[in-house]
N, C-alpha and C positions, 0 to 999 in steps of 0.2 A: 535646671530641671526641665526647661521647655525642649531644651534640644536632644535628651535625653527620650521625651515622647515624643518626639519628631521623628527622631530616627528610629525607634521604635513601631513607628507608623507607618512608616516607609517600609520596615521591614515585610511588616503585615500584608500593606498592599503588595510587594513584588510577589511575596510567596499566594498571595491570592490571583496575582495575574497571571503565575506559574499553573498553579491550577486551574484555571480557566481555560487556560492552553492544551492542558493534557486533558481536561474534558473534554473535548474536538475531538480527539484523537484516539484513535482506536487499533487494533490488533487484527489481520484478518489471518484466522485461523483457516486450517486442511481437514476437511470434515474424513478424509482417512484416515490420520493421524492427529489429534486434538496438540500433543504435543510440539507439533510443524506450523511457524506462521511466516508470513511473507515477509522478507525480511532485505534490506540492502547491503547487498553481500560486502565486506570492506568498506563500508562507511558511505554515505548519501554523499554522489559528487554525479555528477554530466557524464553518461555511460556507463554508469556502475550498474551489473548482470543484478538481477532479482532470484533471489532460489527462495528456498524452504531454508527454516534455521531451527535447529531442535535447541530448546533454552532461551526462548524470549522473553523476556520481562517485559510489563509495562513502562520502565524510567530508561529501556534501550530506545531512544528513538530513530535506530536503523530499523526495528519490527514496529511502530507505528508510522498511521497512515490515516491522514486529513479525507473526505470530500469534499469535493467546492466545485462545484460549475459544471458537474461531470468529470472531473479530473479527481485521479487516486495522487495526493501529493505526500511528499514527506515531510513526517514530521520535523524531524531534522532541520530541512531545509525548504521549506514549500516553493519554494521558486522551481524546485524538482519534480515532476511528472512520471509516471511511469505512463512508457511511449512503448507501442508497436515498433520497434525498431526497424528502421528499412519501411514502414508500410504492412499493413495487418492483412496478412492472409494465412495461412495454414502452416503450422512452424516456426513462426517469427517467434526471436526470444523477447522478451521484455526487461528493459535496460530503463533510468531513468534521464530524462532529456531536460535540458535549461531553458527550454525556447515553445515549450507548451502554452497553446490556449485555447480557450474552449473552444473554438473554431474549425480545432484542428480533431478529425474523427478518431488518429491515430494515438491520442491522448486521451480521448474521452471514452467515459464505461459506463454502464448499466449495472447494476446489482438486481437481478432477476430475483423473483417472490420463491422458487426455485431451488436458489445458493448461488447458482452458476454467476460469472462478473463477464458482460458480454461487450466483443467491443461495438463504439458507436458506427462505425464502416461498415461494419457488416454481424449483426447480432446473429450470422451462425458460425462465428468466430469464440471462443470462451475462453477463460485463463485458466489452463492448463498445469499439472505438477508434471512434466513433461516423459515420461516411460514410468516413474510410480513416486508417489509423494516418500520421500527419504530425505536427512538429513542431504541439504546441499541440492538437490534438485534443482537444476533453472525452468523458470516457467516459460511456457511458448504457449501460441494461442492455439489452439485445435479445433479442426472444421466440425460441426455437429456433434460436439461435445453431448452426450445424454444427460440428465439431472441423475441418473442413478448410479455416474460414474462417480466416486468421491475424490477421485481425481481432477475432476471439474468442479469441485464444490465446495463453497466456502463457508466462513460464521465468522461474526463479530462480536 
């Protein structure tokens, strides 16, 4: 009987640490399209492109995404970052990278009062749905991004 609520308990706690986990974690939606969230296109792995994904569930953890230290991580994998690839300036796509830390500005982001997500190198950089938020869009950072553009603009 004892090991029967042992393992019963055990259960409990995993499914609660399970949930703990995905309380963190969150969805960042396209304030163009409600149905568009940021997503890791082919599965969270070192280089994988970021688009838009129409059909994201919350239990997809390619469409959730941690903060921590200034880093947008995956939920997936949080050892993954989503990195300015090449260095943030105007164009860059956003890919995610295994070798992020807070230190680094091309990993680190801002969530503006706004929507806009800005990066830390240079806050007139923003995360972009790169020519119009659509199913599959990859994101790039674009210079002077407006808050009126919903192309620039996110929710959580």
């Amino acid at each position: 009987m004892k090991s029967v609520v042992a393992r019963s308990l055990c259960g409990v706690l995993a499914a609660l640490a399970v949930s703990t986990a995905n309380a963190s974690s969150f969805m960042i939606i396209s304030d163009r399209d409600a149905a568009l969230s940021i997503n890791a296109w082919g599965s969270a792995k070192h280089g994988t492109i970021v688009r838009l994904h129409q059909g994201c569930q919350v239990d997809n953890p390619d469409c959730m995404w941690i903060y921590r230290n200034g880093m947008i991580l995956s939920a997936r994998d949080p050892q993954l970052a989503l990195n300015a690839w090449g260095g943030a300036k105007n164009g860059t796509a956003l890919r995610l990278h295994n070798a992020c830390t807070p230190s680094n500005p091309d990993c680190t982001w801002t969530f503006s009062s706004d929507g806009r997500i800005l990066s830390k190198r240079d806050s007139n950089l923003a995360i972009n749905a790169w020519g119009v938020a659509q199913h599959g869009t990859v994101l790039k950072l674009y210079a002077n991004c407006p808050a009126d553009n919903p192309d620039c603009t996110w929710s959580r």
